[in-house]
NUDO-920315 format. One record per residue (C-alpha): x, z, y; residue number from 0. Coordinates in Angstrom, 1 decimal. Layout:
! NUDO-920315
<node><east>X</east><up>Z</up><north>Y</north><num>NUM</num></node>
...
! end
This chain:
! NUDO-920315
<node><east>108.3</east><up>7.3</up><north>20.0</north><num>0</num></node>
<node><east>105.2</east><up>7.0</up><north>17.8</north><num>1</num></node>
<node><east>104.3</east><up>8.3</up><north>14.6</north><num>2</num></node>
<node><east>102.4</east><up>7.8</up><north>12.4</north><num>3</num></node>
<node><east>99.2</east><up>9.2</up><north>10.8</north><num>4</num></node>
<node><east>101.0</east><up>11.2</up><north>8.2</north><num>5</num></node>
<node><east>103.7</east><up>12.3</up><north>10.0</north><num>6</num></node>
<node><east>101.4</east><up>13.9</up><north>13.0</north><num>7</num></node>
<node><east>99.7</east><up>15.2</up><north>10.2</north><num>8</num></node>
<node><east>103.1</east><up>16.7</up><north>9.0</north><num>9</num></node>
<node><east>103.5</east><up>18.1</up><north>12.2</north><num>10</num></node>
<node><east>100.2</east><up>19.6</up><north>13.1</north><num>11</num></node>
<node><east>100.7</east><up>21.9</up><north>9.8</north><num>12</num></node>
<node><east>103.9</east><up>23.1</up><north>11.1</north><num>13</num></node>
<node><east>102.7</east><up>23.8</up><north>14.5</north><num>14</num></node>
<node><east>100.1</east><up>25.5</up><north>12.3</north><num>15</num></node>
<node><east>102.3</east><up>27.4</up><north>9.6</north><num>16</num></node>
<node><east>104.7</east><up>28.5</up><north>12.8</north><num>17</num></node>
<node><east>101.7</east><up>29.7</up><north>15.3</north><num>18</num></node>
<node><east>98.4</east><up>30.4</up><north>13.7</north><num>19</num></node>
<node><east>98.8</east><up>30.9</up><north>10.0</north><num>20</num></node>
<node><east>95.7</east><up>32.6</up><north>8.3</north><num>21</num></node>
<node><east>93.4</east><up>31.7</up><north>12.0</north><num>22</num></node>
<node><east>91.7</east><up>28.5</up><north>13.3</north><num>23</num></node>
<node><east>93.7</east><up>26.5</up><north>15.5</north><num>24</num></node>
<node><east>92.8</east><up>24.0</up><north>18.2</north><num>25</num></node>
<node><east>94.5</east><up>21.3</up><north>20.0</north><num>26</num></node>
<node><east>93.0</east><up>18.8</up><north>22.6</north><num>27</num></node>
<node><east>92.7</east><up>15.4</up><north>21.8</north><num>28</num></node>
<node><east>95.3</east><up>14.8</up><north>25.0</north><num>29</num></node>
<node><east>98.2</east><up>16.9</up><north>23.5</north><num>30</num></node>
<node><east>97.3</east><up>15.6</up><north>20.2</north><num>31</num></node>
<node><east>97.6</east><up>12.2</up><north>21.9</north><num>32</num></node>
<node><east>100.9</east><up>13.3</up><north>23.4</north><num>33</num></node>
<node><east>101.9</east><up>15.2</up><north>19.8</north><num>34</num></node>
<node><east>101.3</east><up>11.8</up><north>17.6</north><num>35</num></node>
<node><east>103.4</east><up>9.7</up><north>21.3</north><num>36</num></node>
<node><east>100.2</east><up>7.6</up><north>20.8</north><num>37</num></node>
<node><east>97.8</east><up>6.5</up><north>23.7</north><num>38</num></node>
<node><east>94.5</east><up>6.3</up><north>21.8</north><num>39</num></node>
<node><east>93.5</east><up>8.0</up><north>18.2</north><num>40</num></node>
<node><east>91.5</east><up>5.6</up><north>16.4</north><num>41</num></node>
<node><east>89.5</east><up>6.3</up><north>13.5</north><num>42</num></node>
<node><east>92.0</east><up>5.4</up><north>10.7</north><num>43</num></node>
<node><east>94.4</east><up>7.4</up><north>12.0</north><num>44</num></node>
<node><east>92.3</east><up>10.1</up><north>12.7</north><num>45</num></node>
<node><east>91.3</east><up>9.5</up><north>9.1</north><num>46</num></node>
<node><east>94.5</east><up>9.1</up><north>7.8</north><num>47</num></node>
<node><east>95.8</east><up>12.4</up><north>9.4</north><num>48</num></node>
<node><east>92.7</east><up>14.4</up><north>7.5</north><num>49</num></node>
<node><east>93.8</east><up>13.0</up><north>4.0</north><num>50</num></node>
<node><east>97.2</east><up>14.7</up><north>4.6</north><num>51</num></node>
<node><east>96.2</east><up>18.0</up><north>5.7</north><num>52</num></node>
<node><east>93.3</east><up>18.1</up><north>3.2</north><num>53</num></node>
<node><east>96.3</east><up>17.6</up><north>0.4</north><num>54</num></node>
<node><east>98.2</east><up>20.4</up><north>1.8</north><num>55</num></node>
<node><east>94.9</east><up>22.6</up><north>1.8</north><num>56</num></node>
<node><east>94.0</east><up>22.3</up><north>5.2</north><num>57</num></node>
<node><east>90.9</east><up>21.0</up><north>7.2</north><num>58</num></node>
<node><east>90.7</east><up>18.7</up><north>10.1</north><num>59</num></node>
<node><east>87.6</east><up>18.7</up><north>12.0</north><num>60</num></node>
<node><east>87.3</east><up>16.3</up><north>14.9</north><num>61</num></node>
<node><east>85.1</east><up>17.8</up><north>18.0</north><num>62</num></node>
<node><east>84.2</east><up>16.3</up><north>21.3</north><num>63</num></node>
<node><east>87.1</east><up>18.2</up><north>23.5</north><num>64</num></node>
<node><east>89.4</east><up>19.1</up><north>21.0</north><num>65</num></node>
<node><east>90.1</east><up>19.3</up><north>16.8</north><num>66</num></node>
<node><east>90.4</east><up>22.4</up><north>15.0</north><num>67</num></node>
<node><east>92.5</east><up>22.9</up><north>12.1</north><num>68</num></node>
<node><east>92.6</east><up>25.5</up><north>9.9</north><num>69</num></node>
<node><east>93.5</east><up>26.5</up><north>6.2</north><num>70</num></node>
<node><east>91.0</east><up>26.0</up><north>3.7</north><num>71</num></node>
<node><east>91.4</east><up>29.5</up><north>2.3</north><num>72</num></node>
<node><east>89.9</east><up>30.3</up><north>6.2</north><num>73</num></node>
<node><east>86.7</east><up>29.2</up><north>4.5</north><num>74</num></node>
<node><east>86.8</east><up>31.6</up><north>1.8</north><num>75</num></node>
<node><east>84.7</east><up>34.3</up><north>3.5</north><num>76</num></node>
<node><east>82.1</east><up>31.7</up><north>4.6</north><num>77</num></node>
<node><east>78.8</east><up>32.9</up><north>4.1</north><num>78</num></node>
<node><east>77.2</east><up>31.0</up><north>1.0</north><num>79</num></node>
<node><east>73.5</east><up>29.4</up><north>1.3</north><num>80</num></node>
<node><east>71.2</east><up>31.6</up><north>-0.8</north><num>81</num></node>
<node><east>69.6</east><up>29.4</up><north>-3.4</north><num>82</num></node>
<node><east>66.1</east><up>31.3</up><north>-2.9</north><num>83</num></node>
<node><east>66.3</east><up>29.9</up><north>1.1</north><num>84</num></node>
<node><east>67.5</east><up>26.6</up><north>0.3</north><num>85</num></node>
<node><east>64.5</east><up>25.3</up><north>-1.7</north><num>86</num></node>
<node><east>62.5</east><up>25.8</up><north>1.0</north><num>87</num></node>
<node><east>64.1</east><up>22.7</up><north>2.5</north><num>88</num></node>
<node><east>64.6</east><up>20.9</up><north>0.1</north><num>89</num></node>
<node><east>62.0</east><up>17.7</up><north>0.1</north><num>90</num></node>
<node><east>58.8</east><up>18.0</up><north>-1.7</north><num>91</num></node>
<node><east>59.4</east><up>15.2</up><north>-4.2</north><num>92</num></node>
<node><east>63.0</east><up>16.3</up><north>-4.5</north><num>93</num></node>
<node><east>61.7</east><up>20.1</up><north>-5.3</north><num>94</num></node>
<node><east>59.4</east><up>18.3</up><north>-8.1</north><num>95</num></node>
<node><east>62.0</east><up>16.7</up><north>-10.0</north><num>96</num></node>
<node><east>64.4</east><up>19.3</up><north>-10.2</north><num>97</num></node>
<node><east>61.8</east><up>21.8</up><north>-11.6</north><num>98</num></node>
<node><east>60.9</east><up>19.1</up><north>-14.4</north><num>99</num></node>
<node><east>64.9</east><up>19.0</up><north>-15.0</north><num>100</num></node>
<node><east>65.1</east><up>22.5</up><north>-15.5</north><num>101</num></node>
<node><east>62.0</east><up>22.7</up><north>-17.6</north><num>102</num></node>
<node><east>63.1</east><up>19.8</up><north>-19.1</north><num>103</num></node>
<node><east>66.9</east><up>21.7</up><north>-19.6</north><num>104</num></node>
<node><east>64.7</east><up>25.3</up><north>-20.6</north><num>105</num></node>
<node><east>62.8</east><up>23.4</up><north>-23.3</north><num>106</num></node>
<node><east>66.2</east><up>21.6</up><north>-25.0</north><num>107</num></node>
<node><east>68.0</east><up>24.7</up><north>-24.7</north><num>108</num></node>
<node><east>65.6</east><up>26.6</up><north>-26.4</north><num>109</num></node>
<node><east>65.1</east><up>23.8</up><north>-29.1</north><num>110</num></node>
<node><east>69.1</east><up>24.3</up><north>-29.9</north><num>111</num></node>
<node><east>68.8</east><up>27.9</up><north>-30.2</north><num>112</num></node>
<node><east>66.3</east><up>27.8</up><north>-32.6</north><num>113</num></node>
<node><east>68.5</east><up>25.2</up><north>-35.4</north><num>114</num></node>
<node><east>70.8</east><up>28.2</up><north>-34.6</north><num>115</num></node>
! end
């Protein structure tokens, strides 16, 4: 029997909760297949499936052999871009702007403080 989008969803989190709680988890796409009793997963219903888990506070993410879920609180310890690194990709033009926004922000913040 088939189910649906929401209710493999469903079930993928308690496979989850029951074997891998607090690690990444991954399932090929031919047991998920076999999981959902579906012969092909399109991309609504892969879709579908990642609005569900994302409400319960997991993450879906579709790769080419298999799909890993895993809580979002897995994320937590993710290393953060350092701001200082980051500009130096950020476009030219783009780079521009946002230093005249911040100079722009500098010199109305500093116009506030002084009516203070």
């Amino acid at each position: 029997m088939a189910r649906t989008a929401v209710q493999t969803a469903q079930t993928l989190i308690q496979l989850y909760d029951d074997t891998c709680c607090g690690e990444l988890f991954r399932i090929g796409w031919a047991q998920l297949r076999s999981l959902a009793g579906v012969s092909k997963l399109g991309d609504d219903y892969l879709r579908r499936m990642g609005e569900e888990v994302a409400e319960a506070g997991y993450v879906l993410v579709p790769m080419d052999h298999y799909l890993i879920m895993a809580d979002s609180e897995c994320f937590d310890a993710a290393t953060e871009a350092v701001p200082r690194v980051l500009e130096r990709y950020l476009p030219e033009e783009k780079l521009s702007a946002e230093m005249e926004e911040d100079e722009e922000d500098e010199e109305v913040e500093y116009d506030e403080d002084e009516e203070d």
